[in-house]
LUMVO-691959 format. One line per 8 residues: number of its first residue (from 1); for each residue x, y negated, z of C-alpha. Coordinates in steps of 0.05 Angstrom, whole numbers. Layout:
! LUMVO-691959
NUM> X,Y,Z | ... .
! end
This chain:
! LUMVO-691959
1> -744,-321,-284 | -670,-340,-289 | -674,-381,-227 | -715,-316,-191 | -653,-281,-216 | -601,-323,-184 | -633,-335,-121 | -641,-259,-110 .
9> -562,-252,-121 | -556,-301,-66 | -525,-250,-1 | -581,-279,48 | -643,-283,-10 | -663,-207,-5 | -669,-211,84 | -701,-277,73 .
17> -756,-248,33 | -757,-184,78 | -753,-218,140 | -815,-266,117 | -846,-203,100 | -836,-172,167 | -861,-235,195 | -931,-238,155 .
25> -941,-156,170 | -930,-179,245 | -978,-226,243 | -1031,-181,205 | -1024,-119,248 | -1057,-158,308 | -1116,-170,278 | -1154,-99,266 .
33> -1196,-123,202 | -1122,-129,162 | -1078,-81,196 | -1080,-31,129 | -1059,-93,91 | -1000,-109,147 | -981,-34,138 | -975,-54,55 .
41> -939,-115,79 | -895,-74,118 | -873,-28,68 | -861,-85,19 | -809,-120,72 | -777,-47,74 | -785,-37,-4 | -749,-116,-13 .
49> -688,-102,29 | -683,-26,9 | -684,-31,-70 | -606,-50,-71 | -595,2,-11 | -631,52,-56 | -590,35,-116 | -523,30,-90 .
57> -531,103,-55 | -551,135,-121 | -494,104,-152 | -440,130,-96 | -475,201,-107 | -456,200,-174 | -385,193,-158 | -395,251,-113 .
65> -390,202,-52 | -444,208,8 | -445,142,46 | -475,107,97 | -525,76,44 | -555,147,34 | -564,160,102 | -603,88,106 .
73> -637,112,49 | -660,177,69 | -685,153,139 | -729,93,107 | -753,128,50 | -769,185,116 | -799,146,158 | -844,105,106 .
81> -871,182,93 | -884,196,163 | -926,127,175 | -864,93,205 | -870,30,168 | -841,-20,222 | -783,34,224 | -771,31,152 .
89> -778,-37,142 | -731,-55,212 | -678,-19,192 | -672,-45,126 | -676,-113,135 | -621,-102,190 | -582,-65,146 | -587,-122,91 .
97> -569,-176,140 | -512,-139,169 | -487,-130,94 | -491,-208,83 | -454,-219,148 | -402,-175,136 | -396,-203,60 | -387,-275,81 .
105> -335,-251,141 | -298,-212,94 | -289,-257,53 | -266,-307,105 | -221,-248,128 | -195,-239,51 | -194,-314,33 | -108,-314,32 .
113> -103,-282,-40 | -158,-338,-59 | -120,-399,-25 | -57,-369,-72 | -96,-367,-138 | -120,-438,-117 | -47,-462,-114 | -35,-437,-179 .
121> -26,-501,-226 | -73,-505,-290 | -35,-561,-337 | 39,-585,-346 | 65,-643,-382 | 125,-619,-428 | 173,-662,-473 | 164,-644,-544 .
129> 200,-690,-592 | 212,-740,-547 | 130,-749,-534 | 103,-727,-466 | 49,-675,-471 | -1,-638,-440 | -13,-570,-449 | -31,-493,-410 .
137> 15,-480,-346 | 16,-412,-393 | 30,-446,-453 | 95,-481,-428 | 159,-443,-462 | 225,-420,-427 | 275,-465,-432 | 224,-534,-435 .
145> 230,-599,-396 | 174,-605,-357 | 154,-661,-320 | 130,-659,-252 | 97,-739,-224 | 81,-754,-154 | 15,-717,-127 | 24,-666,-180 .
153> 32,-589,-177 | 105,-559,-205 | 72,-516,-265 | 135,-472,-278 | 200,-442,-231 | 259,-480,-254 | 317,-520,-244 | 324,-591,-233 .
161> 346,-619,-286 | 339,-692,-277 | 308,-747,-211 | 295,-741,-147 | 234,-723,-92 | 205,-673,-48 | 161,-618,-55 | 111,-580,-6 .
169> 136,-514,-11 | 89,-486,43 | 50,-440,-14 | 114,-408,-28 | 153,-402,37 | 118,-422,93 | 150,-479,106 | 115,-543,125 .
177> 156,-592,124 | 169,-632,44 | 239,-602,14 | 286,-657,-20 | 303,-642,-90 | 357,-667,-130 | 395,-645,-196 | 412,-571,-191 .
185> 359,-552,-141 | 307,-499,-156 | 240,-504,-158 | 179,-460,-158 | 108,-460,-190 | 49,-483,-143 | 83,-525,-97 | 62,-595,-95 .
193> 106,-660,-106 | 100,-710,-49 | 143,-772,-73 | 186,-779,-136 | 199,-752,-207 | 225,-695,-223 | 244,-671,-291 | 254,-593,-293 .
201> 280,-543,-335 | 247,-489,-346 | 268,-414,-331 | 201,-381,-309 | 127,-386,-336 | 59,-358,-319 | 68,-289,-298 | 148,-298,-289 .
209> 133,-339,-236 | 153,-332,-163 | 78,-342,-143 | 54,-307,-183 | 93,-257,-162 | 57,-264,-89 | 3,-257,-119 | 12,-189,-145 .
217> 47,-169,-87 | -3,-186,-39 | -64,-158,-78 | -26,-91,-76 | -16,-93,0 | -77,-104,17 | -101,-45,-24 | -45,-11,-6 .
225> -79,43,58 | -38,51,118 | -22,123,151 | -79,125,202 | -125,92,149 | -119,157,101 | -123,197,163 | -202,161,168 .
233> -223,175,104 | -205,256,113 | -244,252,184 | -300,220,142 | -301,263,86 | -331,318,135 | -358,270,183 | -417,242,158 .
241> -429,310,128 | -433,329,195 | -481,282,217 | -537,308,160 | -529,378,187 | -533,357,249 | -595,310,243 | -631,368,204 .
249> -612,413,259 | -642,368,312 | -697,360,275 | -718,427,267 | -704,453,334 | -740,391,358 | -798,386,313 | -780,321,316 .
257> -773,281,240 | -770,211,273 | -703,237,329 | -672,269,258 | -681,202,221 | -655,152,277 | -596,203,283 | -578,190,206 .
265> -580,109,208 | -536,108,272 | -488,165,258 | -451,146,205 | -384,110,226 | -381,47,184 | -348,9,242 | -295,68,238 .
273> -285,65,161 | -278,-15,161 | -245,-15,223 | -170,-8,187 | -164,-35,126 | -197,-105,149 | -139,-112,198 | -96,-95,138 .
281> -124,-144,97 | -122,-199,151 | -57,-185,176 | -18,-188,103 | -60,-245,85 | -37,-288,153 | 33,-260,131 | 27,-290,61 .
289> 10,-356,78 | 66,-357,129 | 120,-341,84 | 129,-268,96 | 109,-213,35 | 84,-142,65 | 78,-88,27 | 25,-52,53 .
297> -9,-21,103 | 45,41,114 | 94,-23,119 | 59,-52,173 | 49,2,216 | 125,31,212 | 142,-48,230 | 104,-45,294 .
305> 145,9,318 | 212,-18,302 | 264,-15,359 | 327,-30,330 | 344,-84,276 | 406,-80,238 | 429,-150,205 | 482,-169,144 .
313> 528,-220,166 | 551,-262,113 | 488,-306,88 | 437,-274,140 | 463,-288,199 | 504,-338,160 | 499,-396,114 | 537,-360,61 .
321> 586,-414,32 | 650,-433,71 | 655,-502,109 | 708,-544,142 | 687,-535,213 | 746,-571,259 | 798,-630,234 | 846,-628,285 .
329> 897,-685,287 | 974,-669,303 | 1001,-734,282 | 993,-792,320 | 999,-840,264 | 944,-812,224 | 874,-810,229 | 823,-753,217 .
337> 805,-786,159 | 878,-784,128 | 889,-706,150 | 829,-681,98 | 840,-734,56 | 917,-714,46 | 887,-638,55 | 830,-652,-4 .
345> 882,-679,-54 | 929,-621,-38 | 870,-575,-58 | 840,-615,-116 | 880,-573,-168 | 869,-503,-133 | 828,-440,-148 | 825,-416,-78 .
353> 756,-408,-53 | 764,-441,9 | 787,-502,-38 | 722,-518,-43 | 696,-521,30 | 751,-580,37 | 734,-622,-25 | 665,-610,-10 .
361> 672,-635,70 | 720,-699,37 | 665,-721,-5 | 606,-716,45 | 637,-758,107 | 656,-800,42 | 737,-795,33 | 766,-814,-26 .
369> 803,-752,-64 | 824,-791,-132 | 857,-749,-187 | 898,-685,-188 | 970,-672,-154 | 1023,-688,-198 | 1054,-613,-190 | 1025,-555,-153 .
377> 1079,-491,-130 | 1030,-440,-104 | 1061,-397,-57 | 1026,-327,-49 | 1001,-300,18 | 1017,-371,46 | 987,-429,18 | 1006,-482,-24 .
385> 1060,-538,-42 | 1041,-597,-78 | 1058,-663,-100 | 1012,-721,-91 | 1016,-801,-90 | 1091,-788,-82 | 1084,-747,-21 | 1096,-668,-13 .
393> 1039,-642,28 | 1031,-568,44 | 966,-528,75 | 978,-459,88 | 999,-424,147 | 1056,-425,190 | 1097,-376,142 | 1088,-436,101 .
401> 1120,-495,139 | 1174,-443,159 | 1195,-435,84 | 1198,-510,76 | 1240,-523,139 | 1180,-551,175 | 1196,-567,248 | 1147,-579,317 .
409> 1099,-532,298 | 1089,-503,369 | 1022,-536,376 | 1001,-532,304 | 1007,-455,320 | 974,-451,389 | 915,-497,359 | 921,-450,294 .
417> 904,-377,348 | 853,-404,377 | 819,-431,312 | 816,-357,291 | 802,-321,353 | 737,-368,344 | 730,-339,273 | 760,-397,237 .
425> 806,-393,183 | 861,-446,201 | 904,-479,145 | 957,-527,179 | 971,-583,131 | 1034,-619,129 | 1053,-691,94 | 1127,-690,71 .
433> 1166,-666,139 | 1125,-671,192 | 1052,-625,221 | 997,-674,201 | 940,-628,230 | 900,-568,227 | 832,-548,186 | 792,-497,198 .
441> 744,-469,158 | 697,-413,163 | 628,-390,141 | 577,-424,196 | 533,-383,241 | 457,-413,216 | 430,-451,267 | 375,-406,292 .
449> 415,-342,289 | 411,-342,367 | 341,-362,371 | 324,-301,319 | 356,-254,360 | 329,-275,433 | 254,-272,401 | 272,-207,378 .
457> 292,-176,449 | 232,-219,476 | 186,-173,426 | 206,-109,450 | 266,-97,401 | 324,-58,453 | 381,-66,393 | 400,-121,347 .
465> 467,-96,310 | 514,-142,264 | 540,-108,196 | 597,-136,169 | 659,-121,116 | 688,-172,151 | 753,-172,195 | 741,-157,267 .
473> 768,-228,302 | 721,-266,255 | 657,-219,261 | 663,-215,335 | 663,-293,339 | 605,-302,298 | 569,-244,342 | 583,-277,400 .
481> 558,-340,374 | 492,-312,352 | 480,-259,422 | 484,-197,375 | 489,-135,428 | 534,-99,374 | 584,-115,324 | 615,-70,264 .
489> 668,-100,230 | 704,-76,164 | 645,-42,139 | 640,-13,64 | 560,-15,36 | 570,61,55 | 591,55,130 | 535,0,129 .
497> 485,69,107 | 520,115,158 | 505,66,217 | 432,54,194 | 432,128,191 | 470,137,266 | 424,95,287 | 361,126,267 .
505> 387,200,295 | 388,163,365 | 313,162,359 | 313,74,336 | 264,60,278 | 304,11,244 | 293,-51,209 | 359,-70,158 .
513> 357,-144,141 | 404,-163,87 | 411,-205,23 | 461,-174,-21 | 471,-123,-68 | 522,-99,-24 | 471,-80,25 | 422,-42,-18 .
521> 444,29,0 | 432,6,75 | 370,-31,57 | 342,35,17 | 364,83,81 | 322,38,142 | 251,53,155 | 239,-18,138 .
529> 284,-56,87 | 278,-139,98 | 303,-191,45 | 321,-255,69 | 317,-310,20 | 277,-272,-32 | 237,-338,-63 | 290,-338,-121 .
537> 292,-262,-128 | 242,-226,-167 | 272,-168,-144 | 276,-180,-75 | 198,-200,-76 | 180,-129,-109 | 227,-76,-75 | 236,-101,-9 .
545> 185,-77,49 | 183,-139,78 | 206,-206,37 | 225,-269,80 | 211,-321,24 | 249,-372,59 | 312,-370,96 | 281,-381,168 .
553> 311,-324,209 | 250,-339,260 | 206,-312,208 | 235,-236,227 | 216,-237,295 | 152,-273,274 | 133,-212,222 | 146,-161,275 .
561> 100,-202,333 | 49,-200,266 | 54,-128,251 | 47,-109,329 | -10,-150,325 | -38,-114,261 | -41,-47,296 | -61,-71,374 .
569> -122,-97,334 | -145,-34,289 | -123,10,352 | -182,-46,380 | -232,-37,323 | -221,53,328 | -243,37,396 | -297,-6,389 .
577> -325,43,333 | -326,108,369 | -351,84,429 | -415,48,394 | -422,115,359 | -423,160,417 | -455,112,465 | -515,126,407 .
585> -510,182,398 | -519,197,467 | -563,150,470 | -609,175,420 | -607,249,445 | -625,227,516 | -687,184,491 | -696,110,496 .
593> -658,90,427 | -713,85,368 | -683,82,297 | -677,2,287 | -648,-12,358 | -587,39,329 | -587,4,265 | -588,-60,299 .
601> -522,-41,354 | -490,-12,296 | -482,-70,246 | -471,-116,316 | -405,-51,311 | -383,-66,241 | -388,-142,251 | -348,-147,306 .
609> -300,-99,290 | -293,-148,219 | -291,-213,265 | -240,-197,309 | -183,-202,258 | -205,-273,247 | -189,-286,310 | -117,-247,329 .
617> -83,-275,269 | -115,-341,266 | -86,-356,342 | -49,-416,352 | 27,-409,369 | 76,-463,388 | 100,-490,329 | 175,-487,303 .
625> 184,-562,311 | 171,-563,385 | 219,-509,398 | 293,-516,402 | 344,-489,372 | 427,-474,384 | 472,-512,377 | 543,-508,347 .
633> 594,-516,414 | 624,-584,377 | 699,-567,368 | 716,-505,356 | 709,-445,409 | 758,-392,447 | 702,-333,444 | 740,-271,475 .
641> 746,-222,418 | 717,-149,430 | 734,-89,388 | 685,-82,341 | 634,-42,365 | 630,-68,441 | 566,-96,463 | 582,-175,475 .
649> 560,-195,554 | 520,-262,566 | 582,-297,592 | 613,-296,519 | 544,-310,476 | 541,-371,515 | 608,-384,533 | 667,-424,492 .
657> 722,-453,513 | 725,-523,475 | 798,-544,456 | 800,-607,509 | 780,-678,487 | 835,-692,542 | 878,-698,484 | 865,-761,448 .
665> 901,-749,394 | 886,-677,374 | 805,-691,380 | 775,-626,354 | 717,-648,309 | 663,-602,285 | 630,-631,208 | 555,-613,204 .
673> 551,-596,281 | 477,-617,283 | 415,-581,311 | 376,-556,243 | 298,-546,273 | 260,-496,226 | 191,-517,226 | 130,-467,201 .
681> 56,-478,207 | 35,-411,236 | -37,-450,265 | -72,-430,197 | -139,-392,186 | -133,-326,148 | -164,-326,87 | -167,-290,-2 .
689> -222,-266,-52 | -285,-237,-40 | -283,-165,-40 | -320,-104,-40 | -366,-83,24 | -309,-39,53 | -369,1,98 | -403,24,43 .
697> -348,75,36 | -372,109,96 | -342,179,59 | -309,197,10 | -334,272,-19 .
! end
């Protein structure tokens, strides 16, 4: 009986059994002696596939909710009264296969959210008392070291806390390509370790997880019902209404029971219900695996329409952290090496943030800066004097040198304008009484800021706008840099609000992409609010409207081609819907369409209006790592400053005047000038947990 059970539960048992039914009754009705017995048959088929119809309608009635499985109801249970028993039993085992199709797509369609909870690790090894063992992921505690072996799945989010590897991240952000970990580094739960060992510290478990996280978010978006899907469930609540009025109208005007029935099974919309929130579902669950949270369905929509995108400067458009950019070389007795050497031991005893840019460049092109200066005169608004290895060396600016009787600093000052006309902060360093070169430092444009915004204008967006608190010479060089057609420079978070808010009285619906707190207010204001970076914020990953998880800036433009997408495809599945329906409808009122050739055309509706998002967000697109990206000008750059607020012409995004390798001696070098190529797998299938039969809510009372 148990085994009965189980294969009755199966989604293609019950049309089986009908459809063999159907099959038999065939059969029977052509030979007169057993057509009463065919007719039994017959009704049986209809009775097999229409029990669970049957049930599920009374149940929906109790919630006060008429659906399509009532009408199916209603025009079996009518036409197996009448004598329609191929009728009855047509339409019913149609309906039945149609519900296993649409099961098994859906859940194809849904499968996303599953592949997540997949990724979700089960065990972690954890050092207790010097013995390694194994226990829950949810049983690990804060502040553990838990190890993580080659092949194995990081259990926890946490630090680094001791070897090396790399880890798949693609679960997380979207990223393909293994991430190198060493001590410091975080980590997140799920992703998967490809070579190493890694010992990590704790600082998040089970549900403080950033997946899990995900998780929660995505389940709510896809729940979450977009404008024009609430619109469809008002039209429905007196739609299919409507169509019982009408068929018993027809009916009785007609004298026709069989026209009143047929007009129930292919009236109601279930195409039209299912039509929106299976594009909704798809389209956040293609998001997900590509790195990029959604809200919901409201989310998506308002993103399709965006026309203007409004982006933070300093770690958005840039990396964030200040680096030595240019060594130029004044002295023709020293090399670059000895100018941030000589620069690096100057700065080895000094608070100043951009101390750390230079110590930081010394130690990756691997220069020696040994010990701390022997004295250290700080001299405010103008750099520093210091004594080092028996030499004086200063690095400031040319107030600097002047104070100290510095001489020959003609060049050191040309070489020092043009340095921050291209954004750079110069700092002139000088070994006891002569110029020994310039550094400059600054905060580096991210490699595929251009590429972001060219895909954006490509998509349809007619403004991309840089935010800044910055000073106007520096913002405008990193605009140009990264083809911005706007920069405002100088900006508090409030002026950042005010231009959000300027910008949506001129009619843009704009999209404010930021990563700081500073840029909440503006973030809060904009019809869509982006984080970038937001795998490390739990914040981030539950307020924003859209959460980048990594920090590819290719993944904006990407959301915005997906959310376009999203809406081109339930504008699609409206259309599809409402012409099956009237084409019926018609159809039926003219003669010609009996009752199970409208059942059958209908589910062929709902099926294809549930296939089709398979198919948009599953299309394959050129891959990240076949696509280039910008590259830093090497040297430093002469970009024209505008005032900020001046649109920046092609000439200047493209344009830099290099400071000449003519001069042997004063090479302008550029550290980390190298093409970074963000690579994302955006080939994927959709996919996420079974759900519910989203047609069966036909209406809602």
């Amino acid at each position: 009986m148990s085994t009965l059970r189980s294969g009755m539960n199966n989604r293609w048992a019950i049309p089986a059994v009908s459809g063999l039914l159907i099959i038999v009754a065939l059969v029977m009705l052509q030979v007169p002696r057993f057509d009463t017995i065919g007719n039994i048959v017959m009704v049986a088929a209809a009775v097999v596939a229409g029990t669970r119809i049957v049930m599920n309608a009374a149940r929906a009635l109790r919630a006060k909710v008429i659906g399509i499985d009532l009408l199916v109801s209603v025009a079996a249970i009518g036409a197996v009264v009448i004598g329609q028993y191929w009728e009855a039993a047509a339409v019913t085992f149609l309906f039945a296969i149609g519900h296993a199709l649409e099961t098994a797509t859906l859940n194809k369609t849904r499968s996303a959210l599953a592949e997540l909870v997949a990724v979700a690790p089960d065990v972690a090894i954890v050092m207790r008392d010097g013995e390694q063992v194994e226990v829950s992921a949810a049983a690990v505690i804060m502040g553990e070291t838990v190890l993580v072996k080659n092949g194995a799945k990081v259990p926890v989010d946490g630090e680094v806390a001791g070897g090396t590897g790399t880890l798949d991240e693609a679960s997380i952000t979207g990223e393909s390509m293994p991430v190198a970990k060493v001590i410091g580094d975080r980590v997140f739960a799920g992703t998967v370790s490809r070579s190493g060992f890694l010992q990590v510290f704790a600082t998040g478990v089970g549900a403080d997880t950033t997946l899990a996280r995900i998780i929660h978010r995505v389940e709510d978006a896809q729940e979450a019902k977009a404008k024009t899907q609430v619109f469809m469930d008002r039209f429905s609540a007196w739609y299919t209404p409507a169509i019982m009025i009408l068929a018993l109208v027809v009916g009785v005007l007609a004298t026709d029971v069989v026209l009143a029935l047929t007009l129930l099974v292919i009236g109601c919309p279930g195409a039209l219900v299912i039509s929106i929130p299976v594009s909704i579902v798809a389209g956040v669950g293609r998001a997900a695996k590509d790195g990029i949270l959604i809200k919901g369905g409201e989310y998506l929509e308002t993103s399709a329409k965006i026309t203007a995108v409004a982006v933070d400067k300093t770690g958005t458009l840039t990396m964030g952290q200040p680096r030595v950019t240019d060594v130029v070389v004044l002295n023709r007795g020293m090399t670059r090496e000895q100018v941030l050497t000589w620069a690096g031991r100057a700065e080895a005893g000094s608070e100043h943030p951009l101390a750390e840019a230079i110590l930081d460049a010394a130690k990756r092109e691997g220069f020696s800066v040994i010990g701390l200066p022997e004295s250290i005169e700080p001299v405010p608004g103008k750099g520093i004097a210091v004594n080092t290895g028996g030499r004086r060396v200063l690095i400031g600016n040319l107030a600097l040198l002047a104070q100290y009787g510095i001489e020959g600093t003609a060049v050191a000052a040309r070489i020092a304008d043009e340095l921050a006309e291209a954004g750079r902060t110069p700092m002139i360093v000088a070994v006891d009484e002569g110029v020994a070169g310039v550094v400059g430092v600054a905060d580096e444009v991210r490699p595929d800021a251009a590429q972001m915004v060219k895909e954006l204008h490509a998509g349809g967006i007619k403004k991309v706008i840089m935010l800044t608190g910055d000073a106007p010479l520096v913002a405008n060089a990193v605009g140009a840099i990264a083809g911005v057609d706007e920069v405002r420079a100088s900006l508090l978070p409030e002026d950042k609000l005010n231009v959000v808010a300027q910008l949506q009285a001129e009619g843009h619906v704009v999209a404010m992409v930021g990563d700081g707190v500073n840029d909440a207010p503006a973030l809060a204001t904009a019809n869509i609010g982006v984080a970038m970076g937001a795998a490390g914020s739990a914040v981030a990953v539950e307020t924003a409207d859209i959460a980048l998880m990594g920090d590819n800036l290719l993944k904006l433009p990407e959301a915005i081609s997906l959310a376009k997408r999203t809406v081109n495809n339930m504008r699609q599945n409206i259309a599809i819907a409402l012409i099956t329906v009237s084409l019926l409808l018609l159809g039926v009122l003219l003669g010609g369409v009996t009752m199970s050739i409208g059942m059958l055309l209908h589910e062929a509706s709902v099926l294809i209006v549930i296939v089709t998002p398979c198919g948009c967000f599953a299309a394959d697109v050129t891959p990240l790592s076949q696509q280039r990206c910008p590259r830093h000008p090497s040297g430093f750059s002469r970009a024209r400053a505008k005032p900020a607020g001046q649109r920046h012409g092609d000439g200047e995004r493209n344009g830099a005047v290099r400071y000449g390798r003519e001069h042997a001696s004063q090479s302008a070098t550029s550290i980390g000038d190298t093409c970074h190529v963000d690579r994302g797998d955006r080939g994927r299938a959709v996919a996420g947990p079974p759900g519910g039969r989203l047609s069966d809510h036909c209406a809602v009372a």
